[in-house]
N, CA and C atoms as a LAMMPS dump frame, in Angstrom:
ITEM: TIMESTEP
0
ITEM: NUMBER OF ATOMS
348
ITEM: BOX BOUNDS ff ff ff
-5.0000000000000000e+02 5.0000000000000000e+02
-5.0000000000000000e+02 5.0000000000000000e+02
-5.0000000000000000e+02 5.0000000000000000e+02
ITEM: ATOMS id mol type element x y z
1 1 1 N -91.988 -447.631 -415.739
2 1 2 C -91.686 -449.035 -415.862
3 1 3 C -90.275 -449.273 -415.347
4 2 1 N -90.448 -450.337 -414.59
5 2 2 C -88.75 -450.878 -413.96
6 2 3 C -88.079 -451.045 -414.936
7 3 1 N -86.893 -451.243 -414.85
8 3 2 C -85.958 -451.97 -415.878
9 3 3 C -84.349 -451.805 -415.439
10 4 1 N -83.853 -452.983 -415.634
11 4 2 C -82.382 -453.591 -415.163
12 4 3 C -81.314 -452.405 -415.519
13 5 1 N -81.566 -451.371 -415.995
14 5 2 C -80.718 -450.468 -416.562
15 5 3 C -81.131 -449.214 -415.726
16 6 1 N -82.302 -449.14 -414.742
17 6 2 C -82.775 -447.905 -413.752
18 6 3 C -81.688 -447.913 -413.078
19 7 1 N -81.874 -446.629 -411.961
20 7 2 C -80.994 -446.468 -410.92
21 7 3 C -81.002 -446.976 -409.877
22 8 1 N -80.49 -447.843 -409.317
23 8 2 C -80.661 -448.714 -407.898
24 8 3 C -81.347 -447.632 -406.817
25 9 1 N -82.232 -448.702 -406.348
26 9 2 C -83.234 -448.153 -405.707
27 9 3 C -82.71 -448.037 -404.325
28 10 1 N -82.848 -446.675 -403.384
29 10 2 C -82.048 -446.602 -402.098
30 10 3 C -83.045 -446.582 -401.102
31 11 1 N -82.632 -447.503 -399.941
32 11 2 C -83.52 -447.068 -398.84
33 11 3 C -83.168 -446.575 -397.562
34 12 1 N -83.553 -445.772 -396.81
35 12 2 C -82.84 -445.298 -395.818
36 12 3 C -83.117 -446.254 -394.84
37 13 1 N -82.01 -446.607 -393.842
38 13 2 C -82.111 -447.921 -392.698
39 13 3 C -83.104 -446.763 -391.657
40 14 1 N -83.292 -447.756 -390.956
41 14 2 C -84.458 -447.481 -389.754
42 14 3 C -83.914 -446.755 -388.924
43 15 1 N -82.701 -446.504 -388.836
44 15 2 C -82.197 -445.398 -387.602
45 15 3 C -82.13 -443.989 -388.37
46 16 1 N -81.96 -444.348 -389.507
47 16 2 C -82.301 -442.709 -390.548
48 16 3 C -83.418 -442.288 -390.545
49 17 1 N -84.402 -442.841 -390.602
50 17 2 C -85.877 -442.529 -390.741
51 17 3 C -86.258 -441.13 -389.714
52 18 1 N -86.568 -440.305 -390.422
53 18 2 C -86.458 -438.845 -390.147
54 18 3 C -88.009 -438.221 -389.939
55 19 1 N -88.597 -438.064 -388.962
56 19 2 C -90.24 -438.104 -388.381
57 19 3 C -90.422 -436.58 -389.402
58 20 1 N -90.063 -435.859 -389.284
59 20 2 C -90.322 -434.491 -390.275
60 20 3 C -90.573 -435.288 -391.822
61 21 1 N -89.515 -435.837 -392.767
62 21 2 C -89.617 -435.966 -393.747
63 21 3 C -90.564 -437.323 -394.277
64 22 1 N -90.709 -438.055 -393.49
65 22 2 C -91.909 -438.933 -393.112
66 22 3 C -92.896 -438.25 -393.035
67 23 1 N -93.513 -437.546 -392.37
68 23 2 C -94.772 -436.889 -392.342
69 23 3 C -95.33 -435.868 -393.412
70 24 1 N -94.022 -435.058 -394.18
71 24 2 C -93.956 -434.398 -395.061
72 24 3 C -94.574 -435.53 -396.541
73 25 1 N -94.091 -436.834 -396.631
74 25 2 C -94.45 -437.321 -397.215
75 25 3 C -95.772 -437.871 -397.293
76 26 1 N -96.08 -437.721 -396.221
77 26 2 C -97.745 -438.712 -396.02
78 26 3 C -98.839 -437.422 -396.156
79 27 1 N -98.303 -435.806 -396.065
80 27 2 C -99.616 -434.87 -396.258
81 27 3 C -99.798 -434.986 -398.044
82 28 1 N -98.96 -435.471 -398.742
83 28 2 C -99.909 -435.408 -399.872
84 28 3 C -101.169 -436.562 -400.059
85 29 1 N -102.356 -436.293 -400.613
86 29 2 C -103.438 -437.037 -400.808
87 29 3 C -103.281 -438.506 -401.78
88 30 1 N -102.317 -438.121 -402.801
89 30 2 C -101.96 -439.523 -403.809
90 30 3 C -101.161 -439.832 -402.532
91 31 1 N -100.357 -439.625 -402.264
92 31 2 C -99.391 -440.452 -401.694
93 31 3 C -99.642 -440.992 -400.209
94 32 1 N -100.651 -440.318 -399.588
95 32 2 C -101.722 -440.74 -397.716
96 32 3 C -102.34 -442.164 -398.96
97 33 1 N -102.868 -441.894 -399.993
98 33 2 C -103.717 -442.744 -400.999
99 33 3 C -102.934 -444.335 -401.357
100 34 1 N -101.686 -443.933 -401.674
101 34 2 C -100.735 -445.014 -401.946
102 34 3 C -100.713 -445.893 -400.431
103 35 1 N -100.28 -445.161 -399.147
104 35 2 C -100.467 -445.91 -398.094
105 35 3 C -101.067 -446 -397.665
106 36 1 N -102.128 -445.723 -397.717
107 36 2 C -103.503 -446.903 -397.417
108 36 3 C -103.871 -447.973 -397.996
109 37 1 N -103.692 -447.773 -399.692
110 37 2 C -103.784 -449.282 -399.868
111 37 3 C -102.677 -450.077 -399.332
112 38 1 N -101.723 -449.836 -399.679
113 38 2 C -100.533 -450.907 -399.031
114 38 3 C -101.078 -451.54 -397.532
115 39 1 N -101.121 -450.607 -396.778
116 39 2 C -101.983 -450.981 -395.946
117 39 3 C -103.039 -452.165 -395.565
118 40 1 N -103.692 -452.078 -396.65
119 40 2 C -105.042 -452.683 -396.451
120 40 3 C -104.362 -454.286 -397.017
121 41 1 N -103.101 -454.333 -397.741
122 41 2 C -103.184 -455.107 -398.4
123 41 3 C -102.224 -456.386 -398.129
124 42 1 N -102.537 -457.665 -398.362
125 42 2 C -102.027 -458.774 -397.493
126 42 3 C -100.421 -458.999 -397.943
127 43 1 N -100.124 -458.536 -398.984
128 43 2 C -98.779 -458.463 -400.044
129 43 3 C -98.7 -457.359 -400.377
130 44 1 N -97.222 -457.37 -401.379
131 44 2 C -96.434 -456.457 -402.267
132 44 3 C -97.295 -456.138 -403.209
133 45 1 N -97.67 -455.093 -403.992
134 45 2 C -98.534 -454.399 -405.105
135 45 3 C -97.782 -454.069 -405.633
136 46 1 N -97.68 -454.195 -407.431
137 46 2 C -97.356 -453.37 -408.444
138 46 3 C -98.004 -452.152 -408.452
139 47 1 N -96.642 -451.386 -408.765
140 47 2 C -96.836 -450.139 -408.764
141 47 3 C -98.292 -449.795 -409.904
142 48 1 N -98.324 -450.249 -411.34
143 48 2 C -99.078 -450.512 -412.04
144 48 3 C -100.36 -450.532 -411.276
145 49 1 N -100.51 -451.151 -410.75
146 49 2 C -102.195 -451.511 -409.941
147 49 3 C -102.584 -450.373 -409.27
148 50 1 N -101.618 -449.409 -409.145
149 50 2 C -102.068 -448.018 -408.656
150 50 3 C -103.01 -447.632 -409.227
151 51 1 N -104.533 -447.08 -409.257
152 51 2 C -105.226 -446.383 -410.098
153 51 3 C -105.045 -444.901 -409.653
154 52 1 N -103.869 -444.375 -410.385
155 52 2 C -103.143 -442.819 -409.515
156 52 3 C -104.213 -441.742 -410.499
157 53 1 N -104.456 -440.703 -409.599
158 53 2 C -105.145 -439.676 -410.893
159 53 3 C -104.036 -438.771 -410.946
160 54 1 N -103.197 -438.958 -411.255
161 54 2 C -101.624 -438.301 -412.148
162 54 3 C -101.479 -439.061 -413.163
163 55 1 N -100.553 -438.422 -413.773
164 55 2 C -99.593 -438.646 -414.872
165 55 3 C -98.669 -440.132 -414.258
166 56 1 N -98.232 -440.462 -415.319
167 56 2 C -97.024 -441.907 -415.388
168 56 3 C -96.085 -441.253 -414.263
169 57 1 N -95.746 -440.571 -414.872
170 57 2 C -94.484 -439.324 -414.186
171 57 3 C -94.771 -438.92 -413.175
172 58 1 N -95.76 -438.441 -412.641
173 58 2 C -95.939 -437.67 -411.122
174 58 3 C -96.27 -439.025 -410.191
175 59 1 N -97.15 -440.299 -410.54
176 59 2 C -96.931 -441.301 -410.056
177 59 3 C -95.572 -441.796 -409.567
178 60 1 N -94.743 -441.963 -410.272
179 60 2 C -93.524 -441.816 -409.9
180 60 3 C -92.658 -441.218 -408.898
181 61 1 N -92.638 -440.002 -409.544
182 61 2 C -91.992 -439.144 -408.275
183 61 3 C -92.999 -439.788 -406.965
184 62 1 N -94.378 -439.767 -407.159
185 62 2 C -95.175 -439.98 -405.811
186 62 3 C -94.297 -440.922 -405.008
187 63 1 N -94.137 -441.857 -405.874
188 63 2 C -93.653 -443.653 -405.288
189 63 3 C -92.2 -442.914 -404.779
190 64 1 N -91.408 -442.597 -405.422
191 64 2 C -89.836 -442.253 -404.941
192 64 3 C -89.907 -441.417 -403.601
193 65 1 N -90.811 -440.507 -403.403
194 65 2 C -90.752 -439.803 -402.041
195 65 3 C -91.133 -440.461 -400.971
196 66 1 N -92.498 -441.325 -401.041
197 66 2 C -92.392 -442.903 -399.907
198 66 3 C -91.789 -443.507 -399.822
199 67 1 N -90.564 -443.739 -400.766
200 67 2 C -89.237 -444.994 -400.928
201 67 3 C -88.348 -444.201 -400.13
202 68 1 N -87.63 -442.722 -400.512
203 68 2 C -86.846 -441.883 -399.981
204 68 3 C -87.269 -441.655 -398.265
205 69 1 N -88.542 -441.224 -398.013
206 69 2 C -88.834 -441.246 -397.032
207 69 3 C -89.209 -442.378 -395.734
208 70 1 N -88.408 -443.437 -396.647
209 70 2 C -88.245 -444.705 -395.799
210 70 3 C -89.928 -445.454 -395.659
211 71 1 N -91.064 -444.464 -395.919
212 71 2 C -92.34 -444.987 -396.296
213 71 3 C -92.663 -446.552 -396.775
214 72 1 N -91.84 -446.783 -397.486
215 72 2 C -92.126 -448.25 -398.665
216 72 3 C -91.122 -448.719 -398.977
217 73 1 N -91.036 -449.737 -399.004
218 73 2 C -89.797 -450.917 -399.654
219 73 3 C -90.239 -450.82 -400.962
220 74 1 N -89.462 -450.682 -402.296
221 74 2 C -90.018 -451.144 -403.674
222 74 3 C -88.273 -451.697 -404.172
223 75 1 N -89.001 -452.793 -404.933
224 75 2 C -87.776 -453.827 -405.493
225 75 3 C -88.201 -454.36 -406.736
226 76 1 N -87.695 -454.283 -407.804
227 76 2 C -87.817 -454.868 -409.131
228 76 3 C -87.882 -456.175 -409.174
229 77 1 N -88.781 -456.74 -409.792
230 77 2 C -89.076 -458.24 -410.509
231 77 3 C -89.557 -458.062 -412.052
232 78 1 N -88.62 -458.685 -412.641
233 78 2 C -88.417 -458.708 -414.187
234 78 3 C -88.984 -456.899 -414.582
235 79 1 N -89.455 -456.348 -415.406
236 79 2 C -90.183 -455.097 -415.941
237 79 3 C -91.471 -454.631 -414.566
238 80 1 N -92.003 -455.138 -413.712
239 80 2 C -92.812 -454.673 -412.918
240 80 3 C -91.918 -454.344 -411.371
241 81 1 N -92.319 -453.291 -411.138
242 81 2 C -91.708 -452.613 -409.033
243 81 3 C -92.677 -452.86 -408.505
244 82 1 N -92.323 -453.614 -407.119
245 82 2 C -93.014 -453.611 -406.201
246 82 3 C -93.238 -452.726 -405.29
247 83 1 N -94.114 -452.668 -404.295
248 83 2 C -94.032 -451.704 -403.71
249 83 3 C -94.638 -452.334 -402.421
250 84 1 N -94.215 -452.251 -401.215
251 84 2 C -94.535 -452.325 -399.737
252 84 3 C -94.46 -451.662 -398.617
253 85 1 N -95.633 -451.694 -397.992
254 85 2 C -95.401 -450.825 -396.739
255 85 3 C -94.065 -451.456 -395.574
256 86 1 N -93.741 -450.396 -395.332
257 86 2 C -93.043 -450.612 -394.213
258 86 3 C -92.956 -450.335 -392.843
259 87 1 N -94.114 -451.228 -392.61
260 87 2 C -94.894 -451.517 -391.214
261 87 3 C -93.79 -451.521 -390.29
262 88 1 N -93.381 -452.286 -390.12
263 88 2 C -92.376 -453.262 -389.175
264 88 3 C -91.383 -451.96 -388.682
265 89 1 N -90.575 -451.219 -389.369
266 89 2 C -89.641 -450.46 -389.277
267 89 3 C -90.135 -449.589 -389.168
268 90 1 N -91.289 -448.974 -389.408
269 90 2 C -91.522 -447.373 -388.792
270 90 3 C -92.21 -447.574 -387.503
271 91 1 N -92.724 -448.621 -387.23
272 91 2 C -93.07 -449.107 -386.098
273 91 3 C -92.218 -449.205 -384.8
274 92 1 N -90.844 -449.715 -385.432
275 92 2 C -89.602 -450.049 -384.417
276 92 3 C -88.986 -448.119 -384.657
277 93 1 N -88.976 -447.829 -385.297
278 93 2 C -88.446 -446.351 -384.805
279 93 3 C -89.613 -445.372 -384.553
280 94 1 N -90.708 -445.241 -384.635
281 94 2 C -92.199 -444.498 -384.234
282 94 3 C -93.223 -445.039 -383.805
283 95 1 N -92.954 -445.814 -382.814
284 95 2 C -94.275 -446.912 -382.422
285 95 3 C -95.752 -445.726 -381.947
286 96 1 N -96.468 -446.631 -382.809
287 96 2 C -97.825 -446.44 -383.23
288 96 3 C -98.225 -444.837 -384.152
289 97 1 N -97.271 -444.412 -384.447
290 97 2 C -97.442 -443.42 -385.651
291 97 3 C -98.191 -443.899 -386.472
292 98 1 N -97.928 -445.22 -387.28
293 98 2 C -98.772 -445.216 -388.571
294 98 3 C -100.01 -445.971 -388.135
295 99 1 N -100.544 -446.408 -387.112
296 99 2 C -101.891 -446.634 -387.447
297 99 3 C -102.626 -445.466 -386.579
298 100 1 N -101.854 -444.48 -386.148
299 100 2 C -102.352 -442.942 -386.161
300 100 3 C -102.623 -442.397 -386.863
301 101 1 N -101.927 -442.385 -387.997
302 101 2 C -102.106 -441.612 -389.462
303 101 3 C -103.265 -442.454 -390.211
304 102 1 N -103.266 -443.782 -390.258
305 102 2 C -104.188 -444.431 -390.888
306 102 3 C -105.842 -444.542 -390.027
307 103 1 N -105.615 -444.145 -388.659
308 103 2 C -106.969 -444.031 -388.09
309 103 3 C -107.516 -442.342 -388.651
310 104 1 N -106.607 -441.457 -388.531
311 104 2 C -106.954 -440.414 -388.847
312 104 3 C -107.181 -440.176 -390.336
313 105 1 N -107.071 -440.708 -391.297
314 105 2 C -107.145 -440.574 -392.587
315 105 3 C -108.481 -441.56 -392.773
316 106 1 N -108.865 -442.364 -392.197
317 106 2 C -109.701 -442.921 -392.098
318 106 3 C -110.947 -442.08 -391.221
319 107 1 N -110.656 -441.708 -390.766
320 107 2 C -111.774 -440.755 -389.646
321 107 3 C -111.663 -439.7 -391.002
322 108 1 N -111 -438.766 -391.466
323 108 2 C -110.912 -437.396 -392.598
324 108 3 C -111.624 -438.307 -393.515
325 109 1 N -111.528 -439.107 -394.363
326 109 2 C -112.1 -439.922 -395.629
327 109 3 C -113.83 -439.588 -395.286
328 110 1 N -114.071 -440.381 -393.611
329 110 2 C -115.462 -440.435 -393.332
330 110 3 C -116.395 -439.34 -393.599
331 111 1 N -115.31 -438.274 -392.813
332 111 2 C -115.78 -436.699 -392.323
333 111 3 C -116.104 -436.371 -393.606
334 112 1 N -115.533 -436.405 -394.682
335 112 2 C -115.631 -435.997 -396.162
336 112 3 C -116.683 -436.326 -396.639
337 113 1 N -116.812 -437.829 -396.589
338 113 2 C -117.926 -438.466 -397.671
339 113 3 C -119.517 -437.876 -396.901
340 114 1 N -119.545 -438.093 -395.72
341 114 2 C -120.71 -437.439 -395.143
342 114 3 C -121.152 -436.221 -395.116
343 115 1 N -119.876 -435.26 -395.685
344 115 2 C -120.434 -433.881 -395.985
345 115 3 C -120.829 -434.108 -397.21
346 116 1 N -121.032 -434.422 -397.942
347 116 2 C -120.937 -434.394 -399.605
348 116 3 C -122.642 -435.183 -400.024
């Protein structure tokens, strides 16, 4: 849960954005999971609306390594964090990376469900 007494939330500017630690962030499955919905989605999502299969806590850390890794904008409003993709800027420093990753996670999702 947010709250006015957390640690200010840091984001790295778009010329920091580091293609190793970016990608490092997107091979985990919760967290490829977190950006896809953002993705899909027309607005900012509470973190809350995550249906994460972790803990409170590993949710967390999840969210802080997409924030750290320049992945997501998240900003406090009253007790709830937001959370947003950050299309625009990984775009202007990696053009067409992320709807690479999101075609391919989308193609792996398919490959999966049809074996099963």
């Amino acid at each position: 849960m947010a709250s006015r007494t957390s640690t200010p939330l840091t984001h790295p500017d778009v010329s920091e954005l580091d293609l190793f630690r970016l990608m490092a962030a997107m091979t985990d499955p919760v967290r490829l999971a977190i950006v896809i919905r953002l993705a899909g989605s027309s607005g900012d999502i509470p973190c809350t609306d995550f249906a994460l299969p972790v803990t409170k806590s590993a949710g967390t850390r999840h969210f802080r390594v997409l924030r750290e890794a320049g992945v997501i904008h998240q900003y406090d409003v009253g007790v709830r964090r937001m959370s947003r993709l950050r299309s625009d800027d990984l775009e202007a420093r990696f053009p067409g990376l992320l709807n690479l990753i999101l075609q391919e996670a989308a193609h792996f999702n398919r490959d999966d469900r049809q074996a099963s």
